[in-house]
DRENPA-3360 file (N, C-alpha, C; in nm, 2 decimals, always signed):
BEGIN
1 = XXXXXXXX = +0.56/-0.68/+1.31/+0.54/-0.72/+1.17/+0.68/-0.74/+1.10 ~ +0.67/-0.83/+1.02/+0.85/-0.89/+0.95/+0.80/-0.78/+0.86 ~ +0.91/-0.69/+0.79/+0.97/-0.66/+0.70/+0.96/-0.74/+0.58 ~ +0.91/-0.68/+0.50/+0.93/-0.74/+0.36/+1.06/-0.71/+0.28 ~ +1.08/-0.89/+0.23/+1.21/-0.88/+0.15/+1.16/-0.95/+0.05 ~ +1.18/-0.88/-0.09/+1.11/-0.99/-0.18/+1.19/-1.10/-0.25 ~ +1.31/-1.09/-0.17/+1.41/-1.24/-0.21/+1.31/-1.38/-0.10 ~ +1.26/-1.32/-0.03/+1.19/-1.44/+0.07/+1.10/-1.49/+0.04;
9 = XXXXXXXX = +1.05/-1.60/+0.01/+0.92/-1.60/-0.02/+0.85/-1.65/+0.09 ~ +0.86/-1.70/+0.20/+0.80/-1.66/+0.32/+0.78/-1.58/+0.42 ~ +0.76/-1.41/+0.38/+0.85/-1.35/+0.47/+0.76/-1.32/+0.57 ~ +0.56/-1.35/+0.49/+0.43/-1.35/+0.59/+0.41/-1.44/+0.64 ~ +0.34/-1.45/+0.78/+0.24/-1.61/+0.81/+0.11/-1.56/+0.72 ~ +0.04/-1.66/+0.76/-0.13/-1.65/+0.74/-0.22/-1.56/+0.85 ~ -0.13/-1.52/+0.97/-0.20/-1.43/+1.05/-0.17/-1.29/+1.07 ~ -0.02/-1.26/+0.98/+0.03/-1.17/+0.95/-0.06/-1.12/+0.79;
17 = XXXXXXXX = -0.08/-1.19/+0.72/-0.14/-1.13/+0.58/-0.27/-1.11/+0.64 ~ -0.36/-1.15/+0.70/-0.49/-1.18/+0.78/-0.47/-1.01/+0.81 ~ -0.38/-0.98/+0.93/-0.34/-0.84/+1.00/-0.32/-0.73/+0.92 ~ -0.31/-0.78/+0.79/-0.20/-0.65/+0.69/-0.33/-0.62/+0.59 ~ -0.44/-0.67/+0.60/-0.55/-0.68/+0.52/-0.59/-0.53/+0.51 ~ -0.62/-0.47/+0.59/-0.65/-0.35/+0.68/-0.59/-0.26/+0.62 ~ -0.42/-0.29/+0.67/-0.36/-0.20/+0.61/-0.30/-0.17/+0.47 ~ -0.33/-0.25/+0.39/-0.29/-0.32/+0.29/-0.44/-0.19/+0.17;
25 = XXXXXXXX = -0.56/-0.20/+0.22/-0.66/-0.19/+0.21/-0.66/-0.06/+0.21 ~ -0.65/+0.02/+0.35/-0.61/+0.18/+0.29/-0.50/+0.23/+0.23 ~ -0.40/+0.16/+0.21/-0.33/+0.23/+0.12/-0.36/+0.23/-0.03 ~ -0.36/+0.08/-0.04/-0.51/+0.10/-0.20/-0.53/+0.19/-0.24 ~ -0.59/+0.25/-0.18/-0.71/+0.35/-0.19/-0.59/+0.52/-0.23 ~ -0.46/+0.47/-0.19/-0.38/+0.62/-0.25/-0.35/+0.59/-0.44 ~ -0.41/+0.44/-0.47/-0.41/+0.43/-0.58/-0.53/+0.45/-0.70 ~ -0.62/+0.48/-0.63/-0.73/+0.51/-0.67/-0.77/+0.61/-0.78;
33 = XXXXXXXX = -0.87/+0.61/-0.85/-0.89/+0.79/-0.95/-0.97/+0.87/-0.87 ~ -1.01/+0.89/-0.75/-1.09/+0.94/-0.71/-1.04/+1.04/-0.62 ~ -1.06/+1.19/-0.63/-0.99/+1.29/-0.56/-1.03/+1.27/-0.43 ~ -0.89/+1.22/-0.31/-0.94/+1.17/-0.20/-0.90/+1.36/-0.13 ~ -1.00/+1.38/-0.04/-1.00/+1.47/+0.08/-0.92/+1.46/+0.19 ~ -0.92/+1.60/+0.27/-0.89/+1.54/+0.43/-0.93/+1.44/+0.47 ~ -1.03/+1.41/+0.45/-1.10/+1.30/+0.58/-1.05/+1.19/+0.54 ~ -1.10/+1.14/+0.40/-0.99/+1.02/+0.35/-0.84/+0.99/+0.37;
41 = XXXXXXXX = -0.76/+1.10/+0.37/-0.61/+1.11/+0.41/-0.65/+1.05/+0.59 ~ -0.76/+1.11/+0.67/-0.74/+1.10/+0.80/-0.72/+0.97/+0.81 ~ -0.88/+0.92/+0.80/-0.89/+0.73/+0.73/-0.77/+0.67/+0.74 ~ -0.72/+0.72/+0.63/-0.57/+0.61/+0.61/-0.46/+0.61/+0.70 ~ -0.49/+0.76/+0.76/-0.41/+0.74/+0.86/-0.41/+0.64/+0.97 ~ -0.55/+0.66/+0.97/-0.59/+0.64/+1.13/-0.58/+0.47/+1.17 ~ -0.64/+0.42/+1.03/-0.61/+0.24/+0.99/-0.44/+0.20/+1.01 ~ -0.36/+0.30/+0.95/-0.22/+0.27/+0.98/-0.16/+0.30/+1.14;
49 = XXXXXXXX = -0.25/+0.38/+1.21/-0.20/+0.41/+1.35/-0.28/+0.30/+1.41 ~ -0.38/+0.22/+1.39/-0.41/+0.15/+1.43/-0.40/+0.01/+1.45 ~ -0.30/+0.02/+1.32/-0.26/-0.12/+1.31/-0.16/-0.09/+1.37 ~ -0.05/+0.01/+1.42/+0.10/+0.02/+1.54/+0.14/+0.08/+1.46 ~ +0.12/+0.09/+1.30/+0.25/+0.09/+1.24/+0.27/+0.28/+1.28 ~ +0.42/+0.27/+1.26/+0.50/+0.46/+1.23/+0.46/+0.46/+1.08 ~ +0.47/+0.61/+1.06/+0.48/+0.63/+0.90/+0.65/+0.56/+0.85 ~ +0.73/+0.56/+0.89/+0.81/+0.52/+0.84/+0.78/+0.34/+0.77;
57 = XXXXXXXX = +0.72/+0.27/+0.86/+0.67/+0.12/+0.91/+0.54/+0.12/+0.77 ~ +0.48/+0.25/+0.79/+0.37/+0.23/+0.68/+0.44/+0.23/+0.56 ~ +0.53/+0.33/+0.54/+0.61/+0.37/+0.40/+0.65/+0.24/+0.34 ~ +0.73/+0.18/+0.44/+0.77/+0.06/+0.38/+0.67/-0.06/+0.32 ~ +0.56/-0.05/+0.37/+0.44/-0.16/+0.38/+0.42/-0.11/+0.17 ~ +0.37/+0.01/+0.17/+0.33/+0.10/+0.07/+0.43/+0.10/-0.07 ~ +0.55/+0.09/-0.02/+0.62/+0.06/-0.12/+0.64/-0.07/-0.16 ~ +0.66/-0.14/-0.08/+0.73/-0.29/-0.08/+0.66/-0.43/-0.09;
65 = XXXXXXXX = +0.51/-0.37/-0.07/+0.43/-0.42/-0.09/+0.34/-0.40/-0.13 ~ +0.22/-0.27/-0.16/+0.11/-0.24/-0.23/+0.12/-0.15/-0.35 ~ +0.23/-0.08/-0.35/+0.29/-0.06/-0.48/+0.28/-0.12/-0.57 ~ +0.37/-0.22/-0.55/+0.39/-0.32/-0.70/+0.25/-0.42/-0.76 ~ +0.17/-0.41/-0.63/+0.03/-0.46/-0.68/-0.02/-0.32/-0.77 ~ -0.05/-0.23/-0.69/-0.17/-0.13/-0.77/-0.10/-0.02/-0.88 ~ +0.04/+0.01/-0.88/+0.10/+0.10/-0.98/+0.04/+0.10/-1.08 ~ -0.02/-0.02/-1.18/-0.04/-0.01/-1.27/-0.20/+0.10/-1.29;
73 = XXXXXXXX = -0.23/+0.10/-1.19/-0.35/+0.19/-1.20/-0.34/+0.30/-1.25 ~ -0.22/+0.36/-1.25/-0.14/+0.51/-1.24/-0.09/+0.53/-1.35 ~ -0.11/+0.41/-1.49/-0.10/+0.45/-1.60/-0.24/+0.49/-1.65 ~ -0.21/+0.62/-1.78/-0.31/+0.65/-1.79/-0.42/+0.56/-1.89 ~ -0.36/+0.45/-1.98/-0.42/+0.32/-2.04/-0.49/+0.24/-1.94 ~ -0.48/+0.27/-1.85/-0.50/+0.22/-1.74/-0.67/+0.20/-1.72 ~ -0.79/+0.12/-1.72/-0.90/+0.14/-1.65/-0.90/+0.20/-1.49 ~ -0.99/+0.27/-1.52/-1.00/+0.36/-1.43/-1.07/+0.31/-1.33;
81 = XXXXXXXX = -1.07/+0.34/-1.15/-1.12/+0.29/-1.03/-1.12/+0.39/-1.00 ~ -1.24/+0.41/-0.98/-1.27/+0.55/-0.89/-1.37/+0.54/-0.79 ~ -1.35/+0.40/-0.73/-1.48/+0.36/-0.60/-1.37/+0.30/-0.47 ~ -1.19/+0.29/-0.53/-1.12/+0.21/-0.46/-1.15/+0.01/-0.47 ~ -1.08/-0.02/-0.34/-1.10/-0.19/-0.38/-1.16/-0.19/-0.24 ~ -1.23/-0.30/-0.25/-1.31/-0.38/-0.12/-1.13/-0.44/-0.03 ~ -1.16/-0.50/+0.04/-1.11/-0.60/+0.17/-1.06/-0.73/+0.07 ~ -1.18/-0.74/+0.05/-1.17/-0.88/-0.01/-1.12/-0.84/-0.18;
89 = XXXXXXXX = -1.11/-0.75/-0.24/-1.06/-0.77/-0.34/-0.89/-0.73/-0.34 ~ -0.88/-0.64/-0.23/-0.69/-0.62/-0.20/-0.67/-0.74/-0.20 ~ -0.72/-0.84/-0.07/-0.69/-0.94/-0.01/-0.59/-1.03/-0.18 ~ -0.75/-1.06/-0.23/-0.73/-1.16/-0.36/-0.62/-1.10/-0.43 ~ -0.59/-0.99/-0.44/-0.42/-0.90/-0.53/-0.30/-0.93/-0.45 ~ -0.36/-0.94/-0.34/-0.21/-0.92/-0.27/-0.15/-1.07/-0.23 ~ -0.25/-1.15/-0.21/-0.25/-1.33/-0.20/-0.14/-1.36/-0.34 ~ -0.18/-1.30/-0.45/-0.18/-1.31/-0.62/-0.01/-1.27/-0.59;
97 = XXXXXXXX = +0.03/-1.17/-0.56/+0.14/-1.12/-0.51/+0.24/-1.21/-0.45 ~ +0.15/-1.20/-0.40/+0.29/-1.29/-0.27/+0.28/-1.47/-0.32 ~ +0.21/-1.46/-0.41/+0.22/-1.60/-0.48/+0.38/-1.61/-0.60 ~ +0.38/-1.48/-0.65/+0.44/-1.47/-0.72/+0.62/-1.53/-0.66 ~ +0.70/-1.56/-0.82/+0.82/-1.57/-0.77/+0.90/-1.46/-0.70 ~ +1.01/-1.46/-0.64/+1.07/-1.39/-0.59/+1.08/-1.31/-0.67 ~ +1.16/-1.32/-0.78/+1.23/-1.26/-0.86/+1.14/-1.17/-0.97 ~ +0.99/-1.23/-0.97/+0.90/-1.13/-1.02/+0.83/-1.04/-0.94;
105 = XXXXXXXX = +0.80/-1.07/-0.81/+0.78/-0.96/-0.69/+0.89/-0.84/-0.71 ~ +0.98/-0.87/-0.70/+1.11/-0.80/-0.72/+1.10/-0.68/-0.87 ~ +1.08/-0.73/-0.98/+1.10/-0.65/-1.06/+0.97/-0.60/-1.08 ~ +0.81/-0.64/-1.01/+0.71/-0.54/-1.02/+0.74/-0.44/-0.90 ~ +0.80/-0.47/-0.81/+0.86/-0.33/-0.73/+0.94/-0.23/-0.79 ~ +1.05/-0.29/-0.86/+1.11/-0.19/-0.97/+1.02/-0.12/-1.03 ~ +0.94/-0.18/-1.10/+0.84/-0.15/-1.22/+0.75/-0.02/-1.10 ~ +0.72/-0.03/-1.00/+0.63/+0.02/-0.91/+0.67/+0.21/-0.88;
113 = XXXXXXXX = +0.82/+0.15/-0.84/+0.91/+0.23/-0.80/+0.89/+0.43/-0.93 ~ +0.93/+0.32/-1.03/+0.91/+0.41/-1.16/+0.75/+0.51/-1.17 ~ +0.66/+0.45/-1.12/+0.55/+0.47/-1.16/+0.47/+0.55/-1.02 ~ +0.51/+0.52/-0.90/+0.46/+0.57/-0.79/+0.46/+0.71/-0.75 ~ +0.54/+0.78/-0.83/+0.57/+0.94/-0.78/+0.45/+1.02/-0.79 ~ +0.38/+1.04/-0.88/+0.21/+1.03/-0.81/+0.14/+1.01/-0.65 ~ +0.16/+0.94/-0.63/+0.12/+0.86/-0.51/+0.22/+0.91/-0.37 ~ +0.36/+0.87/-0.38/+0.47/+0.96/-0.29/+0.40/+1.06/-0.28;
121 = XXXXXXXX = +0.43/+1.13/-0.39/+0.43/+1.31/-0.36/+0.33/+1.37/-0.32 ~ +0.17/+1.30/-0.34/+0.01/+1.34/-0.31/+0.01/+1.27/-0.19 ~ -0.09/+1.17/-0.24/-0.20/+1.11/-0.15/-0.09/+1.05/-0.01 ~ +0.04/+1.00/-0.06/+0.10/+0.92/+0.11/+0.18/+1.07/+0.13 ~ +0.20/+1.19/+0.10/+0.28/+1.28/+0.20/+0.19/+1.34/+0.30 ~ -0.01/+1.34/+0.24/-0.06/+1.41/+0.28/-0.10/+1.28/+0.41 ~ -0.10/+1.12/+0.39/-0.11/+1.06/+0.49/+0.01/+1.07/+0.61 ~ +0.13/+1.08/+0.57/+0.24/+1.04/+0.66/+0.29/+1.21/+0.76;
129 = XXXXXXXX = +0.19/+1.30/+0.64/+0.22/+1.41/+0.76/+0.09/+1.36/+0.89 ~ -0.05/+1.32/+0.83/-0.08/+1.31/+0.95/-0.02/+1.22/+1.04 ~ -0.01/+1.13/+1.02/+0.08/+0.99/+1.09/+0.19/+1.13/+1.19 ~ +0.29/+1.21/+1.17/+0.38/+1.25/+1.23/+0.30/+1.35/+1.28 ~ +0.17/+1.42/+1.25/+0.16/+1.53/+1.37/+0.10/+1.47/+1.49 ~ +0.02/+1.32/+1.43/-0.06/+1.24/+1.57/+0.06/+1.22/+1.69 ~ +0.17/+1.19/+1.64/+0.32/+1.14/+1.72/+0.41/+1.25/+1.78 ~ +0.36/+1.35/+1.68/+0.49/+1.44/+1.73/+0.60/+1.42/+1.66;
137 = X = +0.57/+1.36/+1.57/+0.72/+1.37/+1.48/+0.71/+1.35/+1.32;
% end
């Protein structure tokens, strides 16, 4: 999988966003209002071990790219989702995304960055420790 740079604006194919749907899709879900469990943390793992990625490979996906779509959830003005998003409705946010200019990709990551420590410190530490005990690391 390319690395996301948001100065690129090609940095996906169409069979690469196609592939990242998945993964794209359970991380969502660390954006959610709904008190996710073990088993949910497993889920998300298990979609990111299944797509190859390391936690490290996820982290980046998470920040660099589904961040700057769903942060805004994480305000509390915010309407509330407490069922998660379908496949097909990441898909349509993250298309919306990567439609965007570089330079506005770019500062909703900033904007993302500010607002994610919710999310870091819960829902992806409790995913990325499973990710490292499945590995060993």
């Amino acid at each position: 999988m390319n690395d996301f740079d948001p100065a690129d604006e090609s940095f996906l194919s169409e069979s690469e966003i196609v592939a990242r749907v998945p993964v794209w899709t359970a991380l969502a879900q660390l954006f959610s209002d709904n008190k996710m469990q073990g088993a949910d943390y497993d889920a998300v793992s298990a979609v990111l071990r299944g797509a190859g990625l390391d936690a490290a490979a996820a982290r980046h996906i998470l920040v660099h790219e589904v961040a700057p779509v769903f942060y805004e959830q994480l305000d509390e003005a915010a309407e509330k989702n407490w069922t998660g998003w379908s496949a097909a409705e990441v898909e349509r946010m993250m298309r919306e995304f990567l439609a965007r200019s570089a330079s506005r990709r770019k500062w909703l990551g900033v904007q993302a960055g500010r607002m994610s420590r919710r999310v870091m410190l819960g829902g992806w530490d409790a995913v990325e420790r499973r990710m490292l005990e499945q590995t060993g690391g």
